[in-house]
C-alpha positions as CSV (number, residue, x, y, z in Angstrom):
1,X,7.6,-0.6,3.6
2,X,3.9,-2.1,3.6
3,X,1.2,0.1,2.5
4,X,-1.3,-2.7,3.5
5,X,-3.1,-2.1,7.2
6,X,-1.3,-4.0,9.8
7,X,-3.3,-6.2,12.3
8,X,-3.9,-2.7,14.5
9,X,-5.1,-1.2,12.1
10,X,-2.9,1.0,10.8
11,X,-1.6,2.2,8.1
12,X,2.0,3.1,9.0
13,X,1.0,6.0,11.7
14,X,-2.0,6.5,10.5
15,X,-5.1,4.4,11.0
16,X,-6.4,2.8,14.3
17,X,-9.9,2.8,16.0
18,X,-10.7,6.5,18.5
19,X,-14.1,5.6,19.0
20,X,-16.1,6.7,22.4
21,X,-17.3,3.7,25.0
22,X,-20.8,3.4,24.0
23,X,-19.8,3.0,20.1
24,X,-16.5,0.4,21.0
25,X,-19.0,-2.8,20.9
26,X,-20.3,-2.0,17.0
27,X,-17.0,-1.8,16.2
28,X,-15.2,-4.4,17.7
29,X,-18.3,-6.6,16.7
30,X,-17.2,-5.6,13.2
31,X,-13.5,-6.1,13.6
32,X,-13.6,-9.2,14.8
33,X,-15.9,-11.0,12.1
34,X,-15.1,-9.0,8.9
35,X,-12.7,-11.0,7.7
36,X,-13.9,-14.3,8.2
37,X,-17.0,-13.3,6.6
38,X,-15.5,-11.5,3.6
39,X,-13.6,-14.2,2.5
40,X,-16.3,-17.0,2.6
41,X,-16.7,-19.1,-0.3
42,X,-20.4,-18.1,0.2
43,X,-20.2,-14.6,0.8
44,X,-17.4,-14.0,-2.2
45,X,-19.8,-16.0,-4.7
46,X,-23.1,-13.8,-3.7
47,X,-20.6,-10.6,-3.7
48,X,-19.2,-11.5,-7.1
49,X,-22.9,-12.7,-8.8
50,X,-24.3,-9.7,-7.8
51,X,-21.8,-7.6,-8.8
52,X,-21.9,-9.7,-12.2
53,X,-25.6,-9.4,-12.4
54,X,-26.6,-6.3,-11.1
55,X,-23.8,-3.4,-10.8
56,X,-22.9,-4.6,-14.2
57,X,-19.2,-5.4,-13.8
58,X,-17.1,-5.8,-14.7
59,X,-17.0,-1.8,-16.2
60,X,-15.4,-1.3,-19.2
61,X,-11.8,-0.1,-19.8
62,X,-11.7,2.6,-22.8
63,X,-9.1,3.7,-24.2
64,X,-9.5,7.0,-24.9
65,X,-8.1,7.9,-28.6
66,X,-9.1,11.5,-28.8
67,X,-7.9,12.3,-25.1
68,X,-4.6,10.4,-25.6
69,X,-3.4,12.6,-28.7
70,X,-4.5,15.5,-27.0
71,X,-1.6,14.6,-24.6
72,X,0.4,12.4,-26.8
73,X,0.5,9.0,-24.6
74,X,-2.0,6.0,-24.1
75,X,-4.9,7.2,-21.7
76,X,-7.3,4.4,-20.6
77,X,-10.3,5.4,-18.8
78,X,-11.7,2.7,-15.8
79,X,-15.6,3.4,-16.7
80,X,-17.0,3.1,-12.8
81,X,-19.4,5.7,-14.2
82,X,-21.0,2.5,-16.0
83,X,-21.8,0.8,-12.3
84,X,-25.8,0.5,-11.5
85,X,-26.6,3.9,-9.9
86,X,-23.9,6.1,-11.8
87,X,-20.4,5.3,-9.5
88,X,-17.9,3.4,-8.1
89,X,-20.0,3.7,-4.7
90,X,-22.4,0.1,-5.2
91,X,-19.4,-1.8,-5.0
92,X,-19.0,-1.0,-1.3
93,X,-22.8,-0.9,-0.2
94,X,-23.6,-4.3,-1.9
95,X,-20.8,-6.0,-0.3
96,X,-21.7,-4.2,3.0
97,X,-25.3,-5.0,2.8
98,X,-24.6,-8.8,2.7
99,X,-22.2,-8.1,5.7
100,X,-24.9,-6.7,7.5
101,X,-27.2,-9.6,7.0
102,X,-24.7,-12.2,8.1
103,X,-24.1,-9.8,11.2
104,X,-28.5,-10.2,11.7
105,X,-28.5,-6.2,11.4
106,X,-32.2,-5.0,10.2
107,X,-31.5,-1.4,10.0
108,X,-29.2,0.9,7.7
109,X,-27.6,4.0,8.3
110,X,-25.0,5.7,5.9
111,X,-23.7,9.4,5.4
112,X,-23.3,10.5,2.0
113,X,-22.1,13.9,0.4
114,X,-22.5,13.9,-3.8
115,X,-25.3,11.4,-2.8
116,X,-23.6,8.7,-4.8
117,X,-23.5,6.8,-1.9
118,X,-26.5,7.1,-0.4
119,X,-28.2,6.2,-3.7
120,X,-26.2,2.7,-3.4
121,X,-26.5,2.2,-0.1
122,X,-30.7,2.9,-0.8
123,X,-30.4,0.6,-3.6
124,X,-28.7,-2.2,-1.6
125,X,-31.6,-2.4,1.1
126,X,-34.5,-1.7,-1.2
127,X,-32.5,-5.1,-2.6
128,X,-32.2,-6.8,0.5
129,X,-36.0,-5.0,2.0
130,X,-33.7,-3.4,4.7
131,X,-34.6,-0.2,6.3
132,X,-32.4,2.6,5.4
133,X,-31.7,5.9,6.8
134,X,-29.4,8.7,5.4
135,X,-27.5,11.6,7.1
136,X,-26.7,14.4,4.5
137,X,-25.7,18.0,4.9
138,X,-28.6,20.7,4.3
139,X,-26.4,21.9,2.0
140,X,-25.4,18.8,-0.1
141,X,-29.3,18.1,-0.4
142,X,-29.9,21.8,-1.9
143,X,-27.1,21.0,-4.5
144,X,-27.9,17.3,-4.7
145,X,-31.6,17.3,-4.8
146,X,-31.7,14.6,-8.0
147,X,-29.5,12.0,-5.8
148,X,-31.9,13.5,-2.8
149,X,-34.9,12.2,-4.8
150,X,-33.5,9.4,-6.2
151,X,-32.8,7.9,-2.5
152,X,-36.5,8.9,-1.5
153,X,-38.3,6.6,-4.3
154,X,-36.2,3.7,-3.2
155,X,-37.9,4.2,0.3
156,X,-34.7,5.9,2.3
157,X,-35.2,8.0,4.9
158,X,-33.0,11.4,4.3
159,X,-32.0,13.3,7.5
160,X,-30.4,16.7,7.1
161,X,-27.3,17.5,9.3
162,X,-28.4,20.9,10.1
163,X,-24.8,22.1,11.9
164,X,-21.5,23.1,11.1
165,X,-21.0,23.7,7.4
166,X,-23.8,21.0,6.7
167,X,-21.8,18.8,4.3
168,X,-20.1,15.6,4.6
169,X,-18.4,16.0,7.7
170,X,-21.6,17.1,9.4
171,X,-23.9,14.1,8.0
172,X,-20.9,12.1,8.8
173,X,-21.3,13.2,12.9
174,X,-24.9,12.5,12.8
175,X,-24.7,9.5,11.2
176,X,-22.0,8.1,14.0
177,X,-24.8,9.5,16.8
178,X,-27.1,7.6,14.9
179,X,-25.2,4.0,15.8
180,X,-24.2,4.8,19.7
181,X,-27.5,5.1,19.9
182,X,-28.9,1.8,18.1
183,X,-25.7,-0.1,18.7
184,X,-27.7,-3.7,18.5
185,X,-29.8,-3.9,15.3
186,X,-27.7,-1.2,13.0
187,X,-25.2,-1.4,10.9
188,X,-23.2,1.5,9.4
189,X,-21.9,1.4,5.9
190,X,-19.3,3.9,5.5
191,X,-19.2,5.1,2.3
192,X,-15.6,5.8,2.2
193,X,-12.4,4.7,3.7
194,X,-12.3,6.9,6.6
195,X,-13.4,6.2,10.0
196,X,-12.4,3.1,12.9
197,X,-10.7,0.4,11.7
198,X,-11.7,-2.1,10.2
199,X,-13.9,0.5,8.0
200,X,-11.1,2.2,6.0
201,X,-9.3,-1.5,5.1
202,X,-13.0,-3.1,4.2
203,X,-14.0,-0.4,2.3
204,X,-10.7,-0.7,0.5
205,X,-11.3,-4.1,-0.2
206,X,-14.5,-4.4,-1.2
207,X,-13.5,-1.8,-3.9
208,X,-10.7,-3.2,-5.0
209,X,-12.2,-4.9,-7.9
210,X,-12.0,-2.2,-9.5
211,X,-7.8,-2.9,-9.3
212,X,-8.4,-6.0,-10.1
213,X,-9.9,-5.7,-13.5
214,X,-7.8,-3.4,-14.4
215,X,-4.8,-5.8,-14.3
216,X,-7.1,-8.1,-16.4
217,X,-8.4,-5.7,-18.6
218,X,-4.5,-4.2,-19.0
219,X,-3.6,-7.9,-20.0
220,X,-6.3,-8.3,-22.9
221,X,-5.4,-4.8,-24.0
222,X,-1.5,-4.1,-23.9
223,X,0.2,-7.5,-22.5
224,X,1.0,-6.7,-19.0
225,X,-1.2,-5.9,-16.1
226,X,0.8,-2.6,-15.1
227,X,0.4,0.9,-15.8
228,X,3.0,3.4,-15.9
229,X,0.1,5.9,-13.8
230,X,-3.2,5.3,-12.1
231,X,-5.0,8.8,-11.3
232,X,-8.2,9.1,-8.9
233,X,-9.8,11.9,-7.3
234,X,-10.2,11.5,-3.5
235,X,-11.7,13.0,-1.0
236,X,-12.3,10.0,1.8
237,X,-10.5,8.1,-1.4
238,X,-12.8,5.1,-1.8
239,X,-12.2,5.4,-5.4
240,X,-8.8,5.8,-5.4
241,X,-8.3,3.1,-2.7
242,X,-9.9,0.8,-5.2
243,X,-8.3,1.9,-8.1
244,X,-4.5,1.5,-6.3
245,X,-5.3,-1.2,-4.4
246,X,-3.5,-4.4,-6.4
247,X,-0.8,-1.8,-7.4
248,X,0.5,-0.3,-3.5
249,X,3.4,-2.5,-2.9
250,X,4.2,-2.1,-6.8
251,X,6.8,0.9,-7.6
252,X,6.8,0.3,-11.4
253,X,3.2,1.7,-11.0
254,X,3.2,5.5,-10.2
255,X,-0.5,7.0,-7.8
256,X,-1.6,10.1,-8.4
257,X,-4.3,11.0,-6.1
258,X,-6.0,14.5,-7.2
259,X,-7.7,16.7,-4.3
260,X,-10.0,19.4,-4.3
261,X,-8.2,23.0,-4.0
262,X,-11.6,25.0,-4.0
263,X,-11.3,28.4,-4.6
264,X,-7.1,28.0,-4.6
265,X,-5.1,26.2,-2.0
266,X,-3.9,29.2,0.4
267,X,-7.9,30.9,-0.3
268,X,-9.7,29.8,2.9
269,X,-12.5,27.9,0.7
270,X,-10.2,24.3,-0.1
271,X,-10.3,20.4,0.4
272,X,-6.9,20.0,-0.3
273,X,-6.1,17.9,3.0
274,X,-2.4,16.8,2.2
275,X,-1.4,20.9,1.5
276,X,-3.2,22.4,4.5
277,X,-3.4,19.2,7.0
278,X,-1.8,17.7,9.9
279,X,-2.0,14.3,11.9
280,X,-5.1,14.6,14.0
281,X,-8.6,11.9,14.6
282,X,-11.3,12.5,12.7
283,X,-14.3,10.5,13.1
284,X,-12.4,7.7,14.6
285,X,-9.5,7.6,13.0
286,X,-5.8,9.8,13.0
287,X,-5.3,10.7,10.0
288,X,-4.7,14.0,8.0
289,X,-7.0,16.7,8.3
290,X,-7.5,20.3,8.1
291,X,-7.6,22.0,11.9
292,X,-7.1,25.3,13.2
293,X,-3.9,25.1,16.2
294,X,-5.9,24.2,18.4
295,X,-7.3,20.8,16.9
296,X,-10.7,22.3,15.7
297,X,-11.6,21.3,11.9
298,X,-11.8,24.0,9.4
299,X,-14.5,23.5,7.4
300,X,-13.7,22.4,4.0
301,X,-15.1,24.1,0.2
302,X,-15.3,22.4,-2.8
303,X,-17.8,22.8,-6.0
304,X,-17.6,19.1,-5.6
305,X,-19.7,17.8,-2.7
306,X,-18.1,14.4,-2.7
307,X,-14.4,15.9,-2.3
308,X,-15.9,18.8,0.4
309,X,-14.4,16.8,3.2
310,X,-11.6,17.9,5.4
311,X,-9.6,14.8,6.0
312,X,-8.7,11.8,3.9
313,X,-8.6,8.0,4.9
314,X,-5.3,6.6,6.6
315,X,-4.1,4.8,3.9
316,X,-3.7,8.1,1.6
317,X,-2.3,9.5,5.0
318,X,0.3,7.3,4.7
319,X,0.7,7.3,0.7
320,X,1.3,11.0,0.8
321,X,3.5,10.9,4.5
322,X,6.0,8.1,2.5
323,X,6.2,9.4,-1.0
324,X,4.3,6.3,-2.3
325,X,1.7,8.1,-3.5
326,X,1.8,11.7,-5.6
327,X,-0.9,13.9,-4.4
328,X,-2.1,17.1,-6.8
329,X,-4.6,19.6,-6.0
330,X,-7.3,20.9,-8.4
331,X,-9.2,24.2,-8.5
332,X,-13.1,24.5,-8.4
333,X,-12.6,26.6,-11.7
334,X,-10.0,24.0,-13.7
335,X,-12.1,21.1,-12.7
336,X,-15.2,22.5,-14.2
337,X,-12.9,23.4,-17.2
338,X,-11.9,20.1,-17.6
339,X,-15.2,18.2,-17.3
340,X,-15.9,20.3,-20.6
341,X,-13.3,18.8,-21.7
342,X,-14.0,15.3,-21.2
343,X,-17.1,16.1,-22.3
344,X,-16.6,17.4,-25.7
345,X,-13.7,14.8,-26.1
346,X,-14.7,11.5,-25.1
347,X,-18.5,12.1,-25.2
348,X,-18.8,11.5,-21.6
349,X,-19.9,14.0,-19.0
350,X,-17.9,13.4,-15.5
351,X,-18.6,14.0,-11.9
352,X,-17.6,16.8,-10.5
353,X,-15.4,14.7,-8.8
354,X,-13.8,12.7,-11.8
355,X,-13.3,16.0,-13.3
356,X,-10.7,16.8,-10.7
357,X,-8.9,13.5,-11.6
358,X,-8.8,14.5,-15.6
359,X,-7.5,18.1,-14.4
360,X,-4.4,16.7,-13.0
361,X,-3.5,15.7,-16.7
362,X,-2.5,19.1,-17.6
363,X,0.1,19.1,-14.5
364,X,2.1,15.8,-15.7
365,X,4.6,15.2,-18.8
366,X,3.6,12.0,-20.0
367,X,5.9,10.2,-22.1
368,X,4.7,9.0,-25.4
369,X,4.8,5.3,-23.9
370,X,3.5,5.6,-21.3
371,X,0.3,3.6,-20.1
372,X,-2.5,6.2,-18.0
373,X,-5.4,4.6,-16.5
374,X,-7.5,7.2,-14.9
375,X,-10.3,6.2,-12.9
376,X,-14.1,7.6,-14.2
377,X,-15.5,7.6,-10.5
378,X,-18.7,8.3,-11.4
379,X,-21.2,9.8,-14.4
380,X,-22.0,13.6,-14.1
381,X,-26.1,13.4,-14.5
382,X,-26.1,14.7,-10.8
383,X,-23.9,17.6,-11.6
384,X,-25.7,18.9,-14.2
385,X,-27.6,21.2,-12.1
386,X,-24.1,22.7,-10.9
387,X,-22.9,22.5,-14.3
388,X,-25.5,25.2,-15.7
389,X,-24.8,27.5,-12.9
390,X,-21.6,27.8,-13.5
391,X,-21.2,27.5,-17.6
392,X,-21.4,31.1,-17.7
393,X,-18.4,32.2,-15.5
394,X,-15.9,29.2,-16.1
395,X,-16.5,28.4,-19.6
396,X,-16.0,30.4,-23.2
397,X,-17.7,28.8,-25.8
């Protein structure tokens, strides 16, 4: 079985482009010339030399001692938290932004939830001196307003999604409104891999360097370029698509993608897609995704705003519908417990998000040989807000 995307775009059943008439010429524009363009000798020298020179990659892979005799195994950590802007998410908007220009777009749009994403995708036109607009949930701005501000001084636009839950999904419908209705000079970056093919399998590649160095880096450190695990949080799964990408048609290497449980699975306040889901299109792609019977989306909770989404991209679909991938969901309540943690382990303060990811450790027997990588998605300055609020009630000093 492939877990690549197949020339429809698919990812097993999953995948594929459910897009209305007026928006089917952006993205067939963009289906039909993503590939050629992504894999120029040009384009994969200014990708890579920006990447070099700018994002600071490649990122750093740490072995963590402290964390590793905690649970008696080799744990490496893949430092994405290191990238320009604080994530994993800059990979993905510079290689999108020189897209865009090859495609003659002038204007920007992106959604973003944490804000990680609309900080890179702000970063990579104030770059390039393109215009930038970005659709975030009224909520997500309240609990985001550092990455809110932080978009602003680069000269983004931010446009609250004032409906639904106003979170990712929301900014997410906006954003797609946005493009039908400037379908000629606009280009959407998609922060994660979720949406219309060919956005969930660019996305994917554009972040798999992040893969990639890890083989290299595993190399250097240990003499072979596999792991025994690779763990990433996901919500869309940008992160995670990245971090598995060299490794899916490997079965020596074993995925553990960690979810957002909420307030508890079975609670009515969760993310956890794989759990509570069931094949349906979401923003123009079918995929897994929480919906009452009769096809509607429940709204998603997390104390994470990246992971508060209620689907995840087609290629998790199909790692958790074949088995290939391991899928774990984590509490609001033990993430925040294990960013602490981190924190007073390694010396390194988490996203909300990543802390999800280090959670899952407490759920797995490792054995004492084993190799762990587990992907740092991004740095936890934005949290820190969330963090204070909640010391109180999650954490005993």
């Amino acid at each position: 079985m492939s877990y690549q995307v197949d020339s429809n775009g698919y990812y097993g059943t999953f995948g594929g482009a459910y897009v209305p008439e007026m928006l089917f010429p952006n993205v067939e524009e963009l289906r039909q010339q993503y590939m050629d363009i992504i894999f120029e000798e040009t384009f994969q020298e200014e990708f890579h030399q920006l990447l070099r020179d700018y994002v600071g990659r490649p990122t750093p892979l740490f072995f963590a001692q402290r964390l590793s005799d905690k649970y008696n195994t080799s744990i490496y950590l893949k430092r994405e938290d290191l990238c320009h802007t604080g994530a994993h998410k800059i990979n993905n908007t510079i290689g999108q932004i020189i897209l865009a220009k090859r495609l003659n777009k002038k204007r920007i749009i992106a959604e973003t939830g944490a804000g990680q994403h609309g900080v890179a995708t702000a970063t990579a036109c104030a770059l390039m001196g393109l215009e930038c607009i970005v659709y975030m949930g009224e909520v997500d701005m309240a609990r985001q307003k550092l990455n809110v501000e932080r978009m602003r001084m680069m000269g983004a636009e931010v446009r609250p999604a004032k409906t639904g839950s106003r979170t990712l999904k929301d900014a997410t419908n906006e954003a797609l409104r946005d493009w039908i209705n400037n379908p000629v000079d606009t280009h959407y970056i998609i922060g994660s891999v979720v949406g219309p093919h060919p956005y969930p399998d660019l996305v994917a590649k554009l972040q798999s360097v992040i893969s990639e160095e890890i083989q290299m880096q595993l190399m250097e450190k240990v003499g072979s370029p596999d792991p025994d695990y690779v763990i990433a949080c996901v919500g869309g799964g940008s992160n995670a698509a990245g971090a598995f990408y060299h490794y899916l048609d490997n079965p020596n290497v074993q995925l553990i993608a960690v979810e957002a449980a909420g307030k508890g699975v079975h609670s009515g306040y969760s993310a956890a897609t794989t759990y509570l889901g069931k094949p349906g299109v979401l923003h123009g792609s079918k995929t897994l995704l929480m919906q009452t019977d009769d096809g509607q989306v429940v709204e998603p909770h997390s104390i994470s705003a990246g992971l508060d989404y209620p689907g995840i991209g087609p290629m998790h679909a199909h790692l958790f519908d074949s088995g290939r991938g391991k899928f774990y969901s984590v509490t609001d309540e033990e993430a925040f417990k294990a960013a602490f943690m981190i924190s007073r382990t390694e010396g390194i303060i988490p996203a909300l998000e990543t802390a999800h990811a280090f959670a899952v450790l407490d759920n797995i027997r490792f054995e004492p040989t084993d190799i762990v990588v587990i992907n740092v998605s991004g740095r936890g300055d934005k949290d820190l807000q969330t963090y204070i609020q909640f010391k109180d009630e999650y954490i005993k000093d």
